[in-house]
One Martini backbone bead per residue (centre of mass of N, CA, C, O) as a GRO file, in nm:
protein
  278
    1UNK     BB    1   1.168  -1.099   1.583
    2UNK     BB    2   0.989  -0.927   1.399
    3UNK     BB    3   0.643  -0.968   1.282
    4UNK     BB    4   0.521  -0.991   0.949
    5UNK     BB    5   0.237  -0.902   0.825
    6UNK     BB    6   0.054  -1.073   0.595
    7UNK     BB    7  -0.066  -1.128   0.278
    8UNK     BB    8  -0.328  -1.251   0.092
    9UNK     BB    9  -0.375  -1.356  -0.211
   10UNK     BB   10  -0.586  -1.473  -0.439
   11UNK     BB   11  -0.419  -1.748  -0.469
   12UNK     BB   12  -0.292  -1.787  -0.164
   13UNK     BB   13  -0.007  -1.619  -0.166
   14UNK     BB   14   0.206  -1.476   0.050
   15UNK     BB   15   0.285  -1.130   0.183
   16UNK     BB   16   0.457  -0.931   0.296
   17UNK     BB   17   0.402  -0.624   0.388
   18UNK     BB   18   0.696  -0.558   0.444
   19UNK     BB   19   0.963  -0.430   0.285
   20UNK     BB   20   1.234  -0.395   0.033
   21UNK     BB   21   1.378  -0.161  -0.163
   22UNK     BB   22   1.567  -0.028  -0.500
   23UNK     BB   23   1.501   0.190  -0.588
   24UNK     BB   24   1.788   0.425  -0.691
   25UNK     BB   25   1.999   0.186  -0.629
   26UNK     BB   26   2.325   0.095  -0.715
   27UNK     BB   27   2.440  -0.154  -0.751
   28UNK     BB   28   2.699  -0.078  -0.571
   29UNK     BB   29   2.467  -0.084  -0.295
   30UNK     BB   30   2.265  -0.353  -0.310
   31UNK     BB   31   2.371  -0.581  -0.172
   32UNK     BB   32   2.458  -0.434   0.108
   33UNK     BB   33   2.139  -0.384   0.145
   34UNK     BB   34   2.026  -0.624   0.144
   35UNK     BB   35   2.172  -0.741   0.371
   36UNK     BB   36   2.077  -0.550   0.602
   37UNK     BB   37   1.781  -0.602   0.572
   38UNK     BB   38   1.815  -0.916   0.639
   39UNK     BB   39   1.915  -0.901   0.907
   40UNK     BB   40   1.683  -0.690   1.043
   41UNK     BB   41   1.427  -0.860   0.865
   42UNK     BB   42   1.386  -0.906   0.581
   43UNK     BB   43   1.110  -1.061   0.333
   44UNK     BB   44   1.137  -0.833   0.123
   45UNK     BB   45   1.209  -0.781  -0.243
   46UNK     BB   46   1.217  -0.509  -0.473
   47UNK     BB   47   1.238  -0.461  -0.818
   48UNK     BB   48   1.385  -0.447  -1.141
   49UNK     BB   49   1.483  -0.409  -1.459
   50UNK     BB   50   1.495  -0.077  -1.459
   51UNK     BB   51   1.689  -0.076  -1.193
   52UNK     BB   52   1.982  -0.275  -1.268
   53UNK     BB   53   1.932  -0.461  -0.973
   54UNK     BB   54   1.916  -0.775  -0.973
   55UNK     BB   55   2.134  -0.927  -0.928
   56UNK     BB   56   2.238  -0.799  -0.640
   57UNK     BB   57   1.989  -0.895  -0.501
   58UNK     BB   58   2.072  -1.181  -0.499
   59UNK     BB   59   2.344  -1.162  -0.409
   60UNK     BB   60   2.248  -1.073  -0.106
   61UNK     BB   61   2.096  -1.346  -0.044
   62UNK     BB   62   2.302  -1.511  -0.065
   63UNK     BB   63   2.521  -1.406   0.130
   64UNK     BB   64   2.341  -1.411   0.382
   65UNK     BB   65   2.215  -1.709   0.378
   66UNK     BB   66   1.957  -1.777   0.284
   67UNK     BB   67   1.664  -1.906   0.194
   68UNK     BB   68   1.482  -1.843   0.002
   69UNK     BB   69   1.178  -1.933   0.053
   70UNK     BB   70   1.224  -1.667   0.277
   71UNK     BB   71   1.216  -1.481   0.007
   72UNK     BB   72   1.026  -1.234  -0.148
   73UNK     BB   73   1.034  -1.172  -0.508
   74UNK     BB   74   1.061  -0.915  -0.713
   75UNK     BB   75   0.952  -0.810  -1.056
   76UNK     BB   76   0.974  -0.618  -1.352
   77UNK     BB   77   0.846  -0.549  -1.658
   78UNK     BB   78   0.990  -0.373  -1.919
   79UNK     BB   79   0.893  -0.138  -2.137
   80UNK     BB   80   1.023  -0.300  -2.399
   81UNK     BB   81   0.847  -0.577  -2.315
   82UNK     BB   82   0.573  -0.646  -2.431
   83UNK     BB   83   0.585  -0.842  -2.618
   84UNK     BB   84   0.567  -1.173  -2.598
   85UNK     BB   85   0.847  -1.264  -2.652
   86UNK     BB   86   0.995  -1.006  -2.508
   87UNK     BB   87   0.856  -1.077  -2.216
   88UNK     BB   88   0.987  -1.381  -2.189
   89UNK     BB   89   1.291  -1.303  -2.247
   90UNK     BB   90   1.287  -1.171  -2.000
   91UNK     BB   91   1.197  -1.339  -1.766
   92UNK     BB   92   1.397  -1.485  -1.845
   93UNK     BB   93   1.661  -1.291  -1.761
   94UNK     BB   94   1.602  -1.257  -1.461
   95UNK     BB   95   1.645  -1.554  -1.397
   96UNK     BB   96   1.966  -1.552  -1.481
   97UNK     BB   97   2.075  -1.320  -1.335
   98UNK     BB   98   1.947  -1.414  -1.058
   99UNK     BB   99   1.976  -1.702  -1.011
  100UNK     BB  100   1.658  -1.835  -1.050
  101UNK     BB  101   1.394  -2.034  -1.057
  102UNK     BB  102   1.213  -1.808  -0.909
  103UNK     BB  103   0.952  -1.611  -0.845
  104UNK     BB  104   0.703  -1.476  -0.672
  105UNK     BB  105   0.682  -1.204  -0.820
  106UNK     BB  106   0.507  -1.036  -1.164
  107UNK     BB  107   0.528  -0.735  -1.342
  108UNK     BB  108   0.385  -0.480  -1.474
  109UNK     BB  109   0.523  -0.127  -1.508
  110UNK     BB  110   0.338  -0.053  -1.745
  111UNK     BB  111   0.061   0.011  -1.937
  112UNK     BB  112   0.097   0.188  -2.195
  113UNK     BB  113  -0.174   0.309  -2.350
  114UNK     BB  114   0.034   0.341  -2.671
  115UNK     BB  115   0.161   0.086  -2.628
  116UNK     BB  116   0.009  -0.142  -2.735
  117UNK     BB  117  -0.098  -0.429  -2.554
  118UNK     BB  118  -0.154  -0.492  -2.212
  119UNK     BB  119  -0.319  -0.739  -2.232
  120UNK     BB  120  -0.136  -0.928  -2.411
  121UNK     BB  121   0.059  -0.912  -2.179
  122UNK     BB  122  -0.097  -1.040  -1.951
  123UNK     BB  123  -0.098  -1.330  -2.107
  124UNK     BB  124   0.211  -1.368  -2.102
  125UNK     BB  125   0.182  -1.381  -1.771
  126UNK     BB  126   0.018  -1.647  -1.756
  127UNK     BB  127   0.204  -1.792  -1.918
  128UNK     BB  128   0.443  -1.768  -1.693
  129UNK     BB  129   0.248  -1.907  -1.444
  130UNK     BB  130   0.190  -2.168  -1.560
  131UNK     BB  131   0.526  -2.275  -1.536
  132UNK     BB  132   0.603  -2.235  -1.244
  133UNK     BB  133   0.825  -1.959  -1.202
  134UNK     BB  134   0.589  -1.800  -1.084
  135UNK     BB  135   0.325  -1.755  -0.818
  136UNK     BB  136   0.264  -1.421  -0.904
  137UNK     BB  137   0.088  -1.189  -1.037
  138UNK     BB  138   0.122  -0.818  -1.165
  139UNK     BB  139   0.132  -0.488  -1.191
  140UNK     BB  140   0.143  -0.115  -1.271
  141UNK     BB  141  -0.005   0.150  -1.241
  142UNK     BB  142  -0.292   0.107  -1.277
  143UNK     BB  143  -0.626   0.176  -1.336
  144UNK     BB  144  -0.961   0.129  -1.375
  145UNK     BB  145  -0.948   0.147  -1.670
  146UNK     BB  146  -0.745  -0.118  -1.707
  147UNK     BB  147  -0.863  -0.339  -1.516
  148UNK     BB  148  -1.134  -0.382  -1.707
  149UNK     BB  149  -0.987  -0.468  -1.944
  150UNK     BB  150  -0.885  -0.729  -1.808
  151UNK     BB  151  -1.161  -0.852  -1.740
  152UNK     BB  152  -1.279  -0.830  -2.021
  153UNK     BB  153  -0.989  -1.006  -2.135
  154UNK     BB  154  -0.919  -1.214  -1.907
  155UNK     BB  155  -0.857  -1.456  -1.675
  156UNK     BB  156  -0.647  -1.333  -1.447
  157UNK     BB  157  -0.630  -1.170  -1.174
  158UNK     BB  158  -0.446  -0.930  -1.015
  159UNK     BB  159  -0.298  -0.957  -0.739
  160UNK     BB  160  -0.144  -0.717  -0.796
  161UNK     BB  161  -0.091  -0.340  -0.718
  162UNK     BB  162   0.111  -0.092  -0.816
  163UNK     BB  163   0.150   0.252  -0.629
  164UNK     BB  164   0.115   0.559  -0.594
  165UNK     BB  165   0.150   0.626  -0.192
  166UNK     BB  166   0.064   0.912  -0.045
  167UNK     BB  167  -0.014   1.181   0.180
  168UNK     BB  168  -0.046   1.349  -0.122
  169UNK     BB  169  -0.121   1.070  -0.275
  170UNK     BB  170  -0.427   0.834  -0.169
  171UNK     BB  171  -0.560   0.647  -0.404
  172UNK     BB  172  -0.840   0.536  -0.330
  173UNK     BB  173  -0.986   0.491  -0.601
  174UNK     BB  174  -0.768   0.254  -0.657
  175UNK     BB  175  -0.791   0.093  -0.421
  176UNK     BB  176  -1.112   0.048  -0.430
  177UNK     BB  177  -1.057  -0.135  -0.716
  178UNK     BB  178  -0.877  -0.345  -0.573
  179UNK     BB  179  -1.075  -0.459  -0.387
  180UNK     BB  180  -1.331  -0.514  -0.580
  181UNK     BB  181  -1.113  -0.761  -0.738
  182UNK     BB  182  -0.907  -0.864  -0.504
  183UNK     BB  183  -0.653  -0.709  -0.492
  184UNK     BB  184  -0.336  -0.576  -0.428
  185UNK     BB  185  -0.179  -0.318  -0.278
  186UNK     BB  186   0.071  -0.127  -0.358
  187UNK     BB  187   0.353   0.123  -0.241
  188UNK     BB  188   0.510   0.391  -0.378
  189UNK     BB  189   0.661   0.638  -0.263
  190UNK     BB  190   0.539   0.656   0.068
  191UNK     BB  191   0.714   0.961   0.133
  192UNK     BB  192   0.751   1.152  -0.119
  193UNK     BB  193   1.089   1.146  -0.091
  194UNK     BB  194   1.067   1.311   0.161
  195UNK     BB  195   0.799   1.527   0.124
  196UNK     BB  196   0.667   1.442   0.461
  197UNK     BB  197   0.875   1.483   0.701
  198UNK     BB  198   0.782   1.812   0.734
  199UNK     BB  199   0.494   1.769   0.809
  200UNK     BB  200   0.350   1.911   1.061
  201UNK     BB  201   0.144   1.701   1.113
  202UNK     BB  202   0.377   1.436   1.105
  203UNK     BB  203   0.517   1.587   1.354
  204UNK     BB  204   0.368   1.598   1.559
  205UNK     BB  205   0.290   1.311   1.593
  206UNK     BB  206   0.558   1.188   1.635
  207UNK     BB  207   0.635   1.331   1.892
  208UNK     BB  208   0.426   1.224   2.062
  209UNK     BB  209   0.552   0.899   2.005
  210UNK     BB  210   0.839   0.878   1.962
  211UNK     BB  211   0.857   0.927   1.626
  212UNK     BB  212   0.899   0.924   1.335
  213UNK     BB  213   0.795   1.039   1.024
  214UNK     BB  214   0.847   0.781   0.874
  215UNK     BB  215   0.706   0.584   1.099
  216UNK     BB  216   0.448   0.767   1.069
  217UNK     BB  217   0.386   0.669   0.772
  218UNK     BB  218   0.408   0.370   0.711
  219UNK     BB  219   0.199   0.287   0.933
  220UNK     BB  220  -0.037   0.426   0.760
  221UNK     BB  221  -0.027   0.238   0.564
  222UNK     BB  222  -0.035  -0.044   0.717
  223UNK     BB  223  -0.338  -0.006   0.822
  224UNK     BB  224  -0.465   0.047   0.532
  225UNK     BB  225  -0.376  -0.180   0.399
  226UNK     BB  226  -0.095  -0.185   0.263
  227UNK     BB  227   0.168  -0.244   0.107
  228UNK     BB  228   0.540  -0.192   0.159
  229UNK     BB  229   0.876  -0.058   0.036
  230UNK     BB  230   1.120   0.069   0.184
  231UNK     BB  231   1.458   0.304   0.084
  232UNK     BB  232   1.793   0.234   0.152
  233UNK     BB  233   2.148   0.314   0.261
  234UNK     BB  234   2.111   0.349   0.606
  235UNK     BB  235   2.105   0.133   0.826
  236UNK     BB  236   1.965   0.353   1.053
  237UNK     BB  237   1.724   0.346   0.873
  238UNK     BB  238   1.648   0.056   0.780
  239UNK     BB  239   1.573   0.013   1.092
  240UNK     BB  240   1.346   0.204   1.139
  241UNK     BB  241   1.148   0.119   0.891
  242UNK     BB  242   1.107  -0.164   1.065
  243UNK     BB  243   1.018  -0.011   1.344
  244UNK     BB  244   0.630  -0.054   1.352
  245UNK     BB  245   0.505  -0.274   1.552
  246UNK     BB  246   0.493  -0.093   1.854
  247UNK     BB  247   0.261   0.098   1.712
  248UNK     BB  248  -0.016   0.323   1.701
  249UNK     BB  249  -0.283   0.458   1.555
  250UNK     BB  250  -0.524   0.689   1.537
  251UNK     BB  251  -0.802   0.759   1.387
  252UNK     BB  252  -0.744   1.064   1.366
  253UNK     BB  253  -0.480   1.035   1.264
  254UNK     BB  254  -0.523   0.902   1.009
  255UNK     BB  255  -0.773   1.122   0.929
  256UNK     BB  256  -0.498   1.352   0.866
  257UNK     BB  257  -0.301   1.202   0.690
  258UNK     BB  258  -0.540   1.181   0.476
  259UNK     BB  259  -0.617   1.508   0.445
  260UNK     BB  260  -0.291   1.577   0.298
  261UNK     BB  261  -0.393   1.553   0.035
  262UNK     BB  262  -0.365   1.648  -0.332
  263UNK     BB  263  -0.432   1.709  -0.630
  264UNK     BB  264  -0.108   1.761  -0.696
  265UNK     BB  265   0.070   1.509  -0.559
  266UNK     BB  266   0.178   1.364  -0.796
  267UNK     BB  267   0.527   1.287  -0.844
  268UNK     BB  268   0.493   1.104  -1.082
  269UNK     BB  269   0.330   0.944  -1.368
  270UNK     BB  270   0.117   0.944  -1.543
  271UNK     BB  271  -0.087   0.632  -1.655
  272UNK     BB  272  -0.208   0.763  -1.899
  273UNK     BB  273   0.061   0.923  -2.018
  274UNK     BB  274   0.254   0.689  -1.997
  275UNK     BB  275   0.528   0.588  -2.265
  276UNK     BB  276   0.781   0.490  -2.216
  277UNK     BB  277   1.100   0.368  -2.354
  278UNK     BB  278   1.434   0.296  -2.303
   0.00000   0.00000   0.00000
């Protein structure tokens, strides 16, 4: 079986650094999904309580009969649930729901900087880490200067920054940002909904690798060291995904594909401006 590499966390907890996403896969699509993933080899699974799939997600991994302990669960704290208490009962649900006694990783989903105080909110998640059910805490989508107001007013430092990034949107200032503070970047969104996989620079390289513009997408991640986690419910999608440690990128190729950056290349929300509460 291919070896995934590992990122060792500021905490020294280790995360695969390739994982498998569920953002936007349908409940009764999941744990199908999650099977065909550990079949492959994955051992890191991202979800979170607002994509409604936590439960098939740990479904899958029952299913699959594997220990736990070889499996890296994220999830992350759903944006109505930033008050400490709603915050508490947050985390025993996805735990309850889960049918799982510990997280390894659990993430603040947005940082919602006009709703509540995600100060607050990350102390709350201190205190559940506290408690020894989850291995590791951390972010999504903070910027730096969400980071900042962490560092001077929190004990803990976020293991992980979960981001928009790809090559049209390569956030290389808040990369640089978690990188000076210790953290791990993670990336969501790798291949910009699949608006990269057409694009000439990307499918150019790939024809010469006789690799898919997916897998020279990825690859780009990993050299970065970005943790990444694509999403897929296509077995031999799920499978291209992830076979991706057996060639590599040439310095050229990695800086024509970083840029292919663009001003407006965000395809998610501005972490300034979003406060969505669902």
């Amino acid at each position: 079986m291919t070896a995934v590499p590992n990122i060792k966390l500021n905490n020294g907890v280790e995360i695969p650094q390739l994982g498998f996403g569920v953002f936007q896969i349908a409940p009764t699509e999941t744990r199908a999904a999650v099977v065909e993933a550990l079949r492959v080899g994955y051992r890191h699974i991202d979800t979170a309580e607002m994509y409604g799939n936590e439960r098939e997600v740990a479904e899958g991994i029952r299913e699959f009969g594997i220990d736990r302990a070889e499996v890296f669960v994220t999830s992350k704290l759903n944006n109505g649930f930033h008050a400490r208490d709603a915050a508490l009962r947050a985390f025993d649900e996805s735990l309850a729901v889960m049918k799982l006694d510990y997280l390894d990783l659990f993430l603040i989903h947005w940082p919602l900087p006009a709703v509540g105080d995600f100060v607050e909110t990350w102390k709350t998640l201190e205190e559940i880490h506290r408690t020894g059910r989850v291995r590791a805490i951390g972010v999504s989508n903070f910027q730096a200067g969400h980071l900042d107001r962490l560092a001077a007013q929190a004990t803990m430092v976020p293991a992980v920054n979960q981001i928009e990034i790809h090559p049209y949107w390569v956030q290389d200032d808040v990369r640089a940002a978690d990188a000076a503070r210790g953290i791990a970047t993670e990336a969501w969104s790798p291949i910009a909904q699949g608006q990269v996989l057409d694009d000439p620079v990307i499918v150019k390289i790939a024809a010469r690798l006789n690799r898919s513009a997916a897998q020279v997408t990825l690859r780009w991640h990993i050299q970065r060291g970005d943790i990444v986690f694509p999403k897929s419910t296509t077995p031999a999608r799920i499978a291209e995904n992830f076979a991706i440690f057996d060639f590599a990128l040439t310095a050229p190729d990695m800086a024509a594909i970083t840029a292919l950056h663009r001003a407006d290349g965000r395809r998610g929300p501005n972490p300034d401006e979003f406060n969505w509460i669902p």
